[in-house]
C-alpha positions in Angstrom: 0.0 0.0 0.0 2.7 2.6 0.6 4.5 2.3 -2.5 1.4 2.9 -3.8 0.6 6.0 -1.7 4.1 7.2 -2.7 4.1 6.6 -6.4 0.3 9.0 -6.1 2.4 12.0 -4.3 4.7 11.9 -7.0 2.3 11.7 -9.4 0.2 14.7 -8.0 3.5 16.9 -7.9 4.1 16.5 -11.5 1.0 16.7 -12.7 0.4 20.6 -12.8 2.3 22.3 -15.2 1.5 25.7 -14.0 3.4 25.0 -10.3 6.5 26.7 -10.0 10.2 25.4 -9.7 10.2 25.8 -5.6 7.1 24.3 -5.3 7.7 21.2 -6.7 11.3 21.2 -4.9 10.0 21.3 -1.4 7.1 19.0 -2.3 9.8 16.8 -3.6 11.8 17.2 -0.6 8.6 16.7 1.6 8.4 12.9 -0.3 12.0 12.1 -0.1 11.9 13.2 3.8 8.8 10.7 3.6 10.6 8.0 2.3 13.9 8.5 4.7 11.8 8.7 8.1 9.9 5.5 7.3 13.2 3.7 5.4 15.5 5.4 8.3 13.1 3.9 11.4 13.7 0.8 9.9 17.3 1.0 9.4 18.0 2.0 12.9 16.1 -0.7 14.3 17.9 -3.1 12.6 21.4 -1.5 13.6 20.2 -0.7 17.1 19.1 -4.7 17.3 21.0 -6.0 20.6 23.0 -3.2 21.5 23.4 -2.7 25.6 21.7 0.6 26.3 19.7 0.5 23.0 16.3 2.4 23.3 15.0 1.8 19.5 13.8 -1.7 20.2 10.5 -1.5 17.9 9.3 0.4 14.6 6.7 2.6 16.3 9.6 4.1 18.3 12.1 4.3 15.9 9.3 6.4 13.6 8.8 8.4 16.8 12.6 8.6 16.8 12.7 9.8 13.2 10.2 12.4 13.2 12.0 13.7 16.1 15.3 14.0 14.5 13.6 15.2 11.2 12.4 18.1 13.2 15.6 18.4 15.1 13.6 18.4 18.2 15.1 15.6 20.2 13.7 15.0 23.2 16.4 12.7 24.0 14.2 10.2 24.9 14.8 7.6 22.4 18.9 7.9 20.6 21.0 5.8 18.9 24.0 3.9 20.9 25.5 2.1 17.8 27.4 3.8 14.9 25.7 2.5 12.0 22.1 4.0 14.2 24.1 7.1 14.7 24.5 7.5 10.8 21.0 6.8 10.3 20.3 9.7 13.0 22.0 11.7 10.7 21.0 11.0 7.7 17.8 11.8 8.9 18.8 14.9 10.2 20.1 16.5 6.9 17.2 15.1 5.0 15.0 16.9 7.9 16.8 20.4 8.2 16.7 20.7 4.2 13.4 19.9 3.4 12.1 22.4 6.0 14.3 25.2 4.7 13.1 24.2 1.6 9.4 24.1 2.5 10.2 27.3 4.2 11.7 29.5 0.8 8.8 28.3 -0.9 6.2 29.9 1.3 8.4 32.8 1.5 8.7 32.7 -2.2 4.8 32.4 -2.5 4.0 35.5 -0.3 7.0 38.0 -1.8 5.6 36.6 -5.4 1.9 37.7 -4.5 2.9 40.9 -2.6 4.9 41.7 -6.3 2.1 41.0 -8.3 -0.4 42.8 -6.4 2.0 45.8 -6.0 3.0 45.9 -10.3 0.1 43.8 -12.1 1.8 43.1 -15.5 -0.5 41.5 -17.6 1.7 38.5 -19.8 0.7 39.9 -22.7 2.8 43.2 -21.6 5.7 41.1 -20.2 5.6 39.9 -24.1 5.2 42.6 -26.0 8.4 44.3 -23.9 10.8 41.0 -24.9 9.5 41.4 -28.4 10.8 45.4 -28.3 14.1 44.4 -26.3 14.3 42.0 -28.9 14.1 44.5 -31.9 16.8 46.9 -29.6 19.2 44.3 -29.2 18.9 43.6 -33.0 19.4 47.3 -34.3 22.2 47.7 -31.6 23.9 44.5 -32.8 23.5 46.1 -36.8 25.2 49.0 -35.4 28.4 47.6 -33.6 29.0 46.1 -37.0 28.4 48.8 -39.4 
């Protein structure tokens, strides 16, 4: 079922042409992060698995564990004790702390992008007919320099 979920939120990103670049990066991101929590839980399960002092015994935990990394939150009530859990942790970590920067430009993105247009409404058909004049410029400047 998962893949399944996955392979739809991939879909849905993709599907719109109109969404901008930093959009579709942070909701990117946002699957990837996904994918690491629930692979990384896993993961440091398994490497945590009969270690003295180990506090990742089970999956719920460990995806407690991850979303708490992710967030860079860390309670400290569930950590890695191994190295191979440690590099999970941060793994995890980097994954985390990107996609919420990322998440983060794109709302800032969105509201300086909205504030712009409201401030200078330039219709596209403006926006066009100005490249098509800067066109023409750069053309009768260009016949210039070699005349």
């Amino acid at each position: 079922m998962l893949p399944g979920i996955l392979a739809r939120m991939v879909e849905l990103m993709h599907g719109r042409e109109g969404r901008s670049l930093h959009v579709k990066a942070a909701g990117g991101a946002t699957a990837v992060l996904l994918a690491v929590m629930l692979t990384g839980s896993w993961a440091v399960v398994a490497a945590e698995e009969g270690a003295r002092g180990a506090s990742l015994t089970s999956y719920p935990k460990a995806l407690w564990w991850a979303v708490e990394t992710a967030t860079t939150v860390g309670y400290g009530d569930f950590y890695p004790v191994t190295w191979w859990g440690r590099a999970v942790g941060t793994v995890v970590m980097v994954v985390g702390i990107t996609t919420y920067g990322m998440v983060t430009a794109a709302l800032a993105t969105w509201f300086v992008a909205r504030q712009h247009r409201r401030m200078h409404p330039v219709g596209a058909e403006t926006l066009h007919a100005l490249h098509e004049r800067f066109d023409r410029m750069e053309e009768l400047l260009g016949a210039q320099k070699k005349g």
